[in-house]
Backbone as CSV, one residue per row, in Angstrom:
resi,resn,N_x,N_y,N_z,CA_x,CA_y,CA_z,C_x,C_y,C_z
1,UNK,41.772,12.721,105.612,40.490,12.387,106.176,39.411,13.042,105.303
2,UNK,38.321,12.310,104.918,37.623,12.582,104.163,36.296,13.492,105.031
3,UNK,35.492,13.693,103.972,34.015,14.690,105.136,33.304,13.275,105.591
4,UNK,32.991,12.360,104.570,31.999,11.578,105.719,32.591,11.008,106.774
5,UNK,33.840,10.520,106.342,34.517,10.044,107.905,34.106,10.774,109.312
6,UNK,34.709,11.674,109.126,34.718,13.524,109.786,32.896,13.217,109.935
7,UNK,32.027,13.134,109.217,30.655,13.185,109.768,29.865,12.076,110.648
8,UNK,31.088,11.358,110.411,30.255,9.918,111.128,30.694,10.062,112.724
9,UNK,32.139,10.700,112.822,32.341,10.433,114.067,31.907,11.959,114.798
10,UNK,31.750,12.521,114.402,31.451,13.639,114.721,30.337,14.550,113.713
11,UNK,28.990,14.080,114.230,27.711,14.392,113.602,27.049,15.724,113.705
12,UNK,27.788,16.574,114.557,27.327,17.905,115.250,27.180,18.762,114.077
13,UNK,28.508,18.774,113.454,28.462,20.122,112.412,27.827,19.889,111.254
14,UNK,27.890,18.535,110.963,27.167,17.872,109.930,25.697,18.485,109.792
15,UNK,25.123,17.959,110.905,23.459,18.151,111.417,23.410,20.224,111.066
16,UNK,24.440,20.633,111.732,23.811,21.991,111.977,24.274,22.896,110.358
17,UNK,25.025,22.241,110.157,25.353,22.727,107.815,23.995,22.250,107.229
18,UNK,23.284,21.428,107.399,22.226,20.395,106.726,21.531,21.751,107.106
19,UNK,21.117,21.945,108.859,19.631,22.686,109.255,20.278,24.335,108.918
20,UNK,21.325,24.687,108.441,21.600,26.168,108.161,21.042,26.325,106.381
21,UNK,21.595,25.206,105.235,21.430,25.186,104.283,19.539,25.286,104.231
22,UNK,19.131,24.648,104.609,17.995,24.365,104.918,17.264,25.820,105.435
23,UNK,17.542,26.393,106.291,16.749,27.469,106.453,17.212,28.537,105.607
24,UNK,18.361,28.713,105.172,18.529,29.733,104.148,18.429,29.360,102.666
25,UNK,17.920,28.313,102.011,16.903,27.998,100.982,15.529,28.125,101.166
26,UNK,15.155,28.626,102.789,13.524,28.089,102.781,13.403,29.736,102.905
27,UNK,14.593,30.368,103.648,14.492,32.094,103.473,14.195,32.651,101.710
28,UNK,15.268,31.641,101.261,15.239,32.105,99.948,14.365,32.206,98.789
29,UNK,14.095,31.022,99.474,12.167,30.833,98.559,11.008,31.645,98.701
30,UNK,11.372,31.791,100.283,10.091,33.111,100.422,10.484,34.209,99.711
31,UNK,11.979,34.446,99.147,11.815,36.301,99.013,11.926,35.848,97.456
32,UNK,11.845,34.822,96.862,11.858,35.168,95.501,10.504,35.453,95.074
33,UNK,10.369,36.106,93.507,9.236,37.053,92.991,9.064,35.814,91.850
34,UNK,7.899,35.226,92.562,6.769,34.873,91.203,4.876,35.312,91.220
35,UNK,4.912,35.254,90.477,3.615,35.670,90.150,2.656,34.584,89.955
36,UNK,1.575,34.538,90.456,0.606,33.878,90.286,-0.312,33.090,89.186
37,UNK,-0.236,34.537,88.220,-0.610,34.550,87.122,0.059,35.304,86.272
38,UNK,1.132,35.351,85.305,1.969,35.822,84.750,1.514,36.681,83.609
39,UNK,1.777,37.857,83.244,1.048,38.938,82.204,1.941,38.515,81.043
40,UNK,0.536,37.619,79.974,0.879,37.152,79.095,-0.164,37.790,77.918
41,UNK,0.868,38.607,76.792,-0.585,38.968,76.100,-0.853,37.789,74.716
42,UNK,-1.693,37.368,74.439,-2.364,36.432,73.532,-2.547,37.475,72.555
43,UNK,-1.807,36.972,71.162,-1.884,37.401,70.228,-3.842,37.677,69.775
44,UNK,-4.570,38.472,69.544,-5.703,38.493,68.946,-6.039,39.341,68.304
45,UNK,-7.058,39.111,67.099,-7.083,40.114,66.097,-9.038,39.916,65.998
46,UNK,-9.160,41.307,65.765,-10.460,41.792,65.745,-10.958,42.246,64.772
47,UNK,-11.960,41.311,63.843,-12.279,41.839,62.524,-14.019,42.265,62.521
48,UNK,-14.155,43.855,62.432,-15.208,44.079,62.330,-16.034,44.542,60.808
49,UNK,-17.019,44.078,60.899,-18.052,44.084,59.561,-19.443,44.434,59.309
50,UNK,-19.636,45.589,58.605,-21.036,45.868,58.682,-21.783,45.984,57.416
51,UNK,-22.882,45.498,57.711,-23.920,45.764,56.301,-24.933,46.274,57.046
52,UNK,-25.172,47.648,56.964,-26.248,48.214,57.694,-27.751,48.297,56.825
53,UNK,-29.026,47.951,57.731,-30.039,46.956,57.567,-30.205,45.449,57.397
54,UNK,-29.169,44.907,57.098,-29.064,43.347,56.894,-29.587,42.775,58.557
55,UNK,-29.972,41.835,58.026,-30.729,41.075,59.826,-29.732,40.023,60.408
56,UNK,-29.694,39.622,61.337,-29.106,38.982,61.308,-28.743,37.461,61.011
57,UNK,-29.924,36.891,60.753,-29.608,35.472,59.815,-29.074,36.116,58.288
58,UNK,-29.380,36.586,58.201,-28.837,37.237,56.476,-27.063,37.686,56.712
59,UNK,-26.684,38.004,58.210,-25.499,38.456,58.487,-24.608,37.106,58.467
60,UNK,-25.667,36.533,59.094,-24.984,35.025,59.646,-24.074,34.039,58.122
61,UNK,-25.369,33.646,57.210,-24.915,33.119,56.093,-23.959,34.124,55.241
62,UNK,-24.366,35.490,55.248,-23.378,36.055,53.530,-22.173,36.273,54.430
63,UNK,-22.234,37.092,55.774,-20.569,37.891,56.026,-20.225,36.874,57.035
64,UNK,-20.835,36.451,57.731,-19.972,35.478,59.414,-19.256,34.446,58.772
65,UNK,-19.802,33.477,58.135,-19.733,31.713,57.743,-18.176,32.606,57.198
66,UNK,-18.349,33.436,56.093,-17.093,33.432,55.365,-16.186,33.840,55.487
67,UNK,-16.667,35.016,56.291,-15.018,35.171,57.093,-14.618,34.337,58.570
68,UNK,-15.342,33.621,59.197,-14.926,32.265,59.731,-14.265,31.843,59.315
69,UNK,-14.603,31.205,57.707,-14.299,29.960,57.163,-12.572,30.749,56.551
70,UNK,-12.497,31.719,56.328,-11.126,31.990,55.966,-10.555,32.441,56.721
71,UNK,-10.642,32.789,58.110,-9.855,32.990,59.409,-9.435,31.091,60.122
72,UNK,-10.594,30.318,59.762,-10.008,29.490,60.435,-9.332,28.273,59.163
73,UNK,-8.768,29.089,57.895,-7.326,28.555,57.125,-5.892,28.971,57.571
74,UNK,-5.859,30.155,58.518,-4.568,30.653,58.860,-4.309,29.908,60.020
75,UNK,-2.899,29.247,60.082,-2.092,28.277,61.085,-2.287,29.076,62.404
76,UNK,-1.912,28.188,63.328,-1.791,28.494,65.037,-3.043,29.738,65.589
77,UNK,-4.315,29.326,64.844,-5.858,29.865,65.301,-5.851,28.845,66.573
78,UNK,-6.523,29.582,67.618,-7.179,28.789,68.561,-8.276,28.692,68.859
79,UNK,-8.531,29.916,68.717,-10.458,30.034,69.297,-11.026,31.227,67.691
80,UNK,-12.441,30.861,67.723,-12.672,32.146,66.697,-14.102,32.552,67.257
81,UNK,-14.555,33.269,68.013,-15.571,33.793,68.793,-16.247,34.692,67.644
82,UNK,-17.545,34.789,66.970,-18.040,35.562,66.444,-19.269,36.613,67.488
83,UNK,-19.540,37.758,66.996,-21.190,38.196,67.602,-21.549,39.191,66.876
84,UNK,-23.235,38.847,66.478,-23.868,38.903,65.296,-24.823,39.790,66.042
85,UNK,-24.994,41.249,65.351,-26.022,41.861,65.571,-26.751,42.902,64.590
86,UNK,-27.465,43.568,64.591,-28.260,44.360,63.342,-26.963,45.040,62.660
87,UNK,-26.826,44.834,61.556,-26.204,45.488,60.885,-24.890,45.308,60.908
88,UNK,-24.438,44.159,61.884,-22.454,44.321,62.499,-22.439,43.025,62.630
89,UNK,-21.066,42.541,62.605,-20.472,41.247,62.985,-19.182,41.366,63.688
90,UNK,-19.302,41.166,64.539,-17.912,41.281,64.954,-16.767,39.789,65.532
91,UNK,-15.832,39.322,64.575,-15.452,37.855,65.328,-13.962,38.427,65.454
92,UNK,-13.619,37.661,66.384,-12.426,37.856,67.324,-11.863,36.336,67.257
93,UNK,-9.872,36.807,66.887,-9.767,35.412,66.750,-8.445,35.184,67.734
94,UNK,-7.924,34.476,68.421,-7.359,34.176,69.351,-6.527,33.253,68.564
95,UNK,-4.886,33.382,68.356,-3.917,32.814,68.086,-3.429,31.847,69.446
96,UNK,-2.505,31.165,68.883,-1.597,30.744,69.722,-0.310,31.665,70.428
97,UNK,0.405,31.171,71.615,1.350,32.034,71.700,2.878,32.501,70.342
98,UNK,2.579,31.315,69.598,3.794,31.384,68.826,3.599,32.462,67.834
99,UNK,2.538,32.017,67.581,1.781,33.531,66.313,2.432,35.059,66.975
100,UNK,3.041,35.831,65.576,3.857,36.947,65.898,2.166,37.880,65.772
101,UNK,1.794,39.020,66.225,0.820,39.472,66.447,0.504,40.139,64.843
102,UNK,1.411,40.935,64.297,1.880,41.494,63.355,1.710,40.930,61.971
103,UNK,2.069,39.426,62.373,2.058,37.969,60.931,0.511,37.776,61.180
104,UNK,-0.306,37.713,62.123,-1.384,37.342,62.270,-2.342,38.402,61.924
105,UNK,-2.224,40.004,61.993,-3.046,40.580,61.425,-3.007,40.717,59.508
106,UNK,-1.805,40.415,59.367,-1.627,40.511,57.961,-2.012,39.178,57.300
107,UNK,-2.317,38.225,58.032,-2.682,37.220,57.408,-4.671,37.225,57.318
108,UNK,-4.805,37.886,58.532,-6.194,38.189,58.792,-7.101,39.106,57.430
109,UNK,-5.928,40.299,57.377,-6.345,41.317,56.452,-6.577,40.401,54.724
110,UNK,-6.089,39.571,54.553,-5.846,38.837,53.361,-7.665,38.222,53.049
C-alpha cells in the first residue's frame, strides 16, 4: 500500500504532517539570523592633494581634472566624488565589490 492510497482513505494524518511541517518551517523562519542590511565594506581609496595658496578654479583645472581623468582609467571604478577647497583636493573613489582593496590602492598610487 502506497502513502497516497493510505491518504485518500484516511486524510487525518495526512492533514495533521502537512499542518506540523508547516508550523515547524514557519518556527524555523522566525529563528533564523538575517540581517537587514548586511556589513559590506566597499572597496575605496582616498587620494589627497595639496597646493597651498592655489584657488580653487586653479585646483580644479591643474590637480582635480587629472587625477580624475587617471583614476577613472583603472577597471571596476564606480563612483569618483571629488571636493575642492583652498589649497586641497580631496577625491574619493569607490570600486566595485570585485576590486581587491589592496590591487586598487596600488593601481591608484600609479
Amino acid at each position: 500500500m502506497n502513502f497516497s492510497a493510505f491518504s485518500i482513505r484516511r486524510p487525518i494524518p495526512a492533514i495533521l504532517l502537512f499542518i506540523l511541517l508547516t508550523i515547524g518551517g514557519l518556527i524555523s523562519f522566525g529563528r533564523m539570523k538575517v540581517q537587514d542590511s548586511p556589513d559590506l565594506d566597499f572597496p575605496v581609496v582616498f587620494v589627497h592633494s595639496y597646493l597651498p595658496g592655489a584657488s580653487p578654479p586653479q585646483l580644479e583645472a591643474d590637480v582635480a581634472r587629472k587625477i580624475e581623468n587617471s583614476l577613472a582609467s583603472i577597471s571596476h571604478v564606480r563612483h569618483i566624488y571629488t571636493t575642492i577647497s583652498d589649497g586641497a583636493v580631496e577625491t574619493s573613489v569607490q570600486f566595485h565589490l570585485e576590486k581587491d582593496v589592496s590591487e586598487a590602492m596600488t593601481c591608484a598610487m600609479r
